[in-house]
C-alpha positions in Angstrom: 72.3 86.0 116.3 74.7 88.0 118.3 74.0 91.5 115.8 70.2 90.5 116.6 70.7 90.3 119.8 73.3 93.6 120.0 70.5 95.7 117.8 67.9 95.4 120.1 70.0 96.0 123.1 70.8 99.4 121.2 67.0 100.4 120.9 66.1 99.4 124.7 65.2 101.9 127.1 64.6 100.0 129.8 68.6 98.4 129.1 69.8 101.3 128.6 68.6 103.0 131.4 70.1 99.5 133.5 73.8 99.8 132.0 73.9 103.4 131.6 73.4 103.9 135.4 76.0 101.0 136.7 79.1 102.8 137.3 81.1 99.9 136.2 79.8 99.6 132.7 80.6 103.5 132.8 84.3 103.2 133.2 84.1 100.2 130.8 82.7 102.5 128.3 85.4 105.4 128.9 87.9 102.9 126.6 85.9 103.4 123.5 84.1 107.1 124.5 86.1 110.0 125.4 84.4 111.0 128.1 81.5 113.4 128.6 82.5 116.8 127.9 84.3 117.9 124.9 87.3 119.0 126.9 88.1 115.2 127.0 87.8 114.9 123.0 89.9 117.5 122.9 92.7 115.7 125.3 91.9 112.6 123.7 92.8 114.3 120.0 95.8 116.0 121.3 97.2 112.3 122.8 96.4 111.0 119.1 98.3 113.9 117.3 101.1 113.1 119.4 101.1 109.8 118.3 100.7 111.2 114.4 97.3 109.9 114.3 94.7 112.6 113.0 91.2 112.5 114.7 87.5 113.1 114.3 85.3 115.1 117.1 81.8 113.3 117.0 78.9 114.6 119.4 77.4 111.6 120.5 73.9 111.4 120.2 71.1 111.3 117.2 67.2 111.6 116.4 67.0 114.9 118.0 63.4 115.6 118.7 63.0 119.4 119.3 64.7 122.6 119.0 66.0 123.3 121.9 68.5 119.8 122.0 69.2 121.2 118.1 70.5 124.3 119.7 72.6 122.5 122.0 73.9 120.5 119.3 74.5 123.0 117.1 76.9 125.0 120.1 78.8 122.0 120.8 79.6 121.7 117.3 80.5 125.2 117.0 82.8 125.2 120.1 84.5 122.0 119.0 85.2 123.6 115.9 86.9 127.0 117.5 88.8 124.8 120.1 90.2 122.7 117.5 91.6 126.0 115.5 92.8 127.5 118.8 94.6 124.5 119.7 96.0 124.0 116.4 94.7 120.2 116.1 94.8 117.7 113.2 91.1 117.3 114.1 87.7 117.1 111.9 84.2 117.0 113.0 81.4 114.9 112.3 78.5 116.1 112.1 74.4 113.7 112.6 72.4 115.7 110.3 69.4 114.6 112.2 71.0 116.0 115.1 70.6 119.8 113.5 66.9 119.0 113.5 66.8 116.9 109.6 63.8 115.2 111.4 62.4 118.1 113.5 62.4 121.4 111.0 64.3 120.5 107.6 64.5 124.2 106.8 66.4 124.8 110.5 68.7 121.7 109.4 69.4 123.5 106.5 70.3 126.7 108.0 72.2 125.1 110.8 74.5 122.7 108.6 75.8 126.0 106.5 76.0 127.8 110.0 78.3 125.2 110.9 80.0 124.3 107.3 80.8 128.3 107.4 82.4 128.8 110.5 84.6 125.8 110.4 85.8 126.8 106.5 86.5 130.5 107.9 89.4 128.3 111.1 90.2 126.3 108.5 88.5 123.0 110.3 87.0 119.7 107.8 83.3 118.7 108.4 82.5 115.2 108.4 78.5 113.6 108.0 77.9 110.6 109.6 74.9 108.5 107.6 72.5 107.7 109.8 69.7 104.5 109.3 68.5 104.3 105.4 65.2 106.4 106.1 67.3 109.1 106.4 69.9 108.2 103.5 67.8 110.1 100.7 68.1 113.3 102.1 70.7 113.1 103.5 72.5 112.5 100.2 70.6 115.5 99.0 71.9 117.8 101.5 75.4 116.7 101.0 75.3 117.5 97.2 74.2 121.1 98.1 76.6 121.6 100.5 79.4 120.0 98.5 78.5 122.6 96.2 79.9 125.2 98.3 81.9 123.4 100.6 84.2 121.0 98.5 86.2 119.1 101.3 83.1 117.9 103.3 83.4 114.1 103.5 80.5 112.1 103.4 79.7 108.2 105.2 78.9 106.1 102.9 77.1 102.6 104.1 78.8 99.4 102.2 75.5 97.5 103.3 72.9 99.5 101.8 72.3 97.7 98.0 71.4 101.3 96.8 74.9 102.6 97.4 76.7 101.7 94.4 73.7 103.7 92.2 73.9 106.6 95.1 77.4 106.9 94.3 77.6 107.0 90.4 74.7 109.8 91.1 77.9 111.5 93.1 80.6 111.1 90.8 80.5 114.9 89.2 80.9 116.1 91.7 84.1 114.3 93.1 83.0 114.2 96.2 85.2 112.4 99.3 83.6 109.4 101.0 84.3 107.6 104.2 83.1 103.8 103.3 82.0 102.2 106.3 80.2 99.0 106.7 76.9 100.0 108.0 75.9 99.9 111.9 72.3 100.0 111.4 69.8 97.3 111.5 68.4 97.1 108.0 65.8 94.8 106.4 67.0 92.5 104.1 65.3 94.4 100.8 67.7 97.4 101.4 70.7 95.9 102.8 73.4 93.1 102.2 73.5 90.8 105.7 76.1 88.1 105.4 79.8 89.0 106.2 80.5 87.9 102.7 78.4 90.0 100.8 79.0 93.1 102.7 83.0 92.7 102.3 82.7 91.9 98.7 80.7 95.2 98.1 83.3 97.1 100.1 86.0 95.8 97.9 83.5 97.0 94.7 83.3 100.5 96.6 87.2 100.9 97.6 88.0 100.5 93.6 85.1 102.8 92.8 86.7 105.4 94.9 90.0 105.3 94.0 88.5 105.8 90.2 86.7 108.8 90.8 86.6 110.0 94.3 88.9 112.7 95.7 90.8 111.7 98.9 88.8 108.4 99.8 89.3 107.1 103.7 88.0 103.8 104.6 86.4 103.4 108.5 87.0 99.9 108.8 89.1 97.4 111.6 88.9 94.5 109.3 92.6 93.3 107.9 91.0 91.8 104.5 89.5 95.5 103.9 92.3 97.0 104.5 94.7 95.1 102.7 92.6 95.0 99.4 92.6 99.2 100.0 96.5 99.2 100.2 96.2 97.1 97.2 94.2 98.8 95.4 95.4 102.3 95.7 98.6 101.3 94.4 96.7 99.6 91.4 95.3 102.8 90.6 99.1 104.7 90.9 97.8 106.1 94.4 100.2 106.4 97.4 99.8 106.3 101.3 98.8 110.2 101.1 96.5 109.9 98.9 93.7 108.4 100.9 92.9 107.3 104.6 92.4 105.1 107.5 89.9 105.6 109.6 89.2 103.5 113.3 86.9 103.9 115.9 88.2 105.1 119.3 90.0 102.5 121.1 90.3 99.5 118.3 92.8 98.1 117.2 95.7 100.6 118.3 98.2 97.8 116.8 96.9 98.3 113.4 96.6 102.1 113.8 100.6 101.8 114.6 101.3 99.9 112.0 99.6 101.6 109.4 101.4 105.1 110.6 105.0 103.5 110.7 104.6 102.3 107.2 103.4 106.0 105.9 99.8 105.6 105.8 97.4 108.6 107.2 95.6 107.3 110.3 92.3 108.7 112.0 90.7 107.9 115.1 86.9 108.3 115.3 86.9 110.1 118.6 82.9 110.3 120.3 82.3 112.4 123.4 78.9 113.2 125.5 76.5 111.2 128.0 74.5 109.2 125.2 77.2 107.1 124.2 75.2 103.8 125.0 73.5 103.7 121.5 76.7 104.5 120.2 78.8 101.4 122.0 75.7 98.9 121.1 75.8 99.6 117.4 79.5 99.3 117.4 79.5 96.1 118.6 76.6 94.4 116.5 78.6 96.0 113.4 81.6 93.9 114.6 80.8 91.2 117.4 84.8 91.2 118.1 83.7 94.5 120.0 81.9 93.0 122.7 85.0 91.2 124.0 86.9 94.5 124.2 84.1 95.9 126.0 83.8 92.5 128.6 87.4 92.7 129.1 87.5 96.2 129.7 84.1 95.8 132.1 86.3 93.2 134.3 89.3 95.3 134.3 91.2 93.2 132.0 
């Protein structure tokens, strides 16, 4: 009831317009979003990499509906990108195809995702694709495999939720290709995706052992203890060790686990989201894990 409930707050205008303009629900937000400009992502990563937890520069925002936002987009991605090489960051990006126009002009997606891939490859910077709601997941898979291709250690999001990922991934396999497993954040009809807790865990646990088989450098975006300690598991099952794969957490979760997991060896990285649309962003989180929204209350009362 409370994901129902979370998922339509996410896709409100008229809400969003009502939280994103009360000034205490904007500081509230500030513990799990950056800030608004990519000077605080950057700050943000350099406080993690002092901590010797990696990060991940995400652009907040999606569904880009002309060229002219794609542009903008496409700068701030290019700029994070620079500023990450100048400052000599243990820092990725992750990149919303649908945010380099997927949805708008296909061919300009194209065009801007190798733009992108290109410049960060010639700084020495890792690209990252987010997977956005399973309209999108077909094509998205598609441009993935071509840029792959070309640009080996892109990592792709891979949804635990979606029933088709299991077949998606075997379709991967030749080419190796590393995965973030996630849960899923997006609202999905029951045809095309798992819906109880139970069934979405068990097909991350299927997924976890399929990528330690044949994936290259698997990380795991998840805050849930059972998840992580069947990956631990696992990877040293398949004669894996701490560098061999990832943790991933979102911005401001869990900073306990992230702690623990880096004092016992294991790589750490921090989701890190920055810009003004990050009400979307904060919704989905917490209808993708209801424990959220008492992080956010607490932070909204100063707790």
């Amino acid at each position: 009831m409370v994901n129902r409930v979370l998922m339509w707050a996410a896709a409100s205008p008229r809400l969003q317009r009502q939280v994103t303009e009360n000034p205490v629900a904007r500081r509230a937000a500030h513990r799990f979003v950056a800030g608004a400009r990519l000077e605080d992502a950057l700050e943000a990563a350099a406080e993690l990499n002092s901590r010797g937890i990696g990060s991940i520069l995400d652009l907040l925002g999606e569904g880009v509906e002309d060229l002219s936002g794609v542009g903008h987009a496409v700068a701030e991605y290019e700029e994070a990108t620079q500023a990450i090489a100048a400052q000599g960051l243990d820092s990725t990006i992750s990149i919303k195809l649908s945010q380099l126009g997927q949805t708008v002009d296909r061919d300009a997606c194209v065009a801007n995702l190798g733009r992108i891939l290109g410049g960060a490859k010639a700084v020495g910077v890792r690209v990252e694709i987010d997977m956005e709601d399973s309209t999108l997941v077909p094509d998205t898979l598609e441009l993935f495999r071509e840029a792959a291709t070309a640009h080996p250690q892109t990592r792709l999001a891979i949804q635990a939720m979606l029933r088709r990922t299991p077949l998606d991934l075997e379709a991967l396999a030749p080419l190796k290709p590393r995965v973030r497993l996630v849960k899923g954040a997006y609202a999905e009809p029951v045809e095309l995706a798992q819906q109880g807790k139970g069934e979405i865990r068990a097909q991350f646990k299927f997924l976890t052992d399929w990528l330690f088989r044949h994936g290259v450098d698997p990380a795991f975006g998840t805050h849930d203890d059972e998840l992580i300690a069947h990956a631990r598991k696992a990877a040293v099952q398949a004669g894996k060790g701490p560098e061999d794969f990832e943790f991933q957490f979102l911005y401001g979760i869990r900073r306990d686990l992230q702690r623990e997991l880096v004092d016992n060896g294991h790589r750490v990285r921090v989701y890190v989201p920055f810009g003004s649309a990050w009400y979307p962003y904060l919704t989905r989180r917490m209808a993708e894990r209801p424990a959220n929204l008492l992080f956010f209350l607490r932070a909204l009362v100063g707790r």
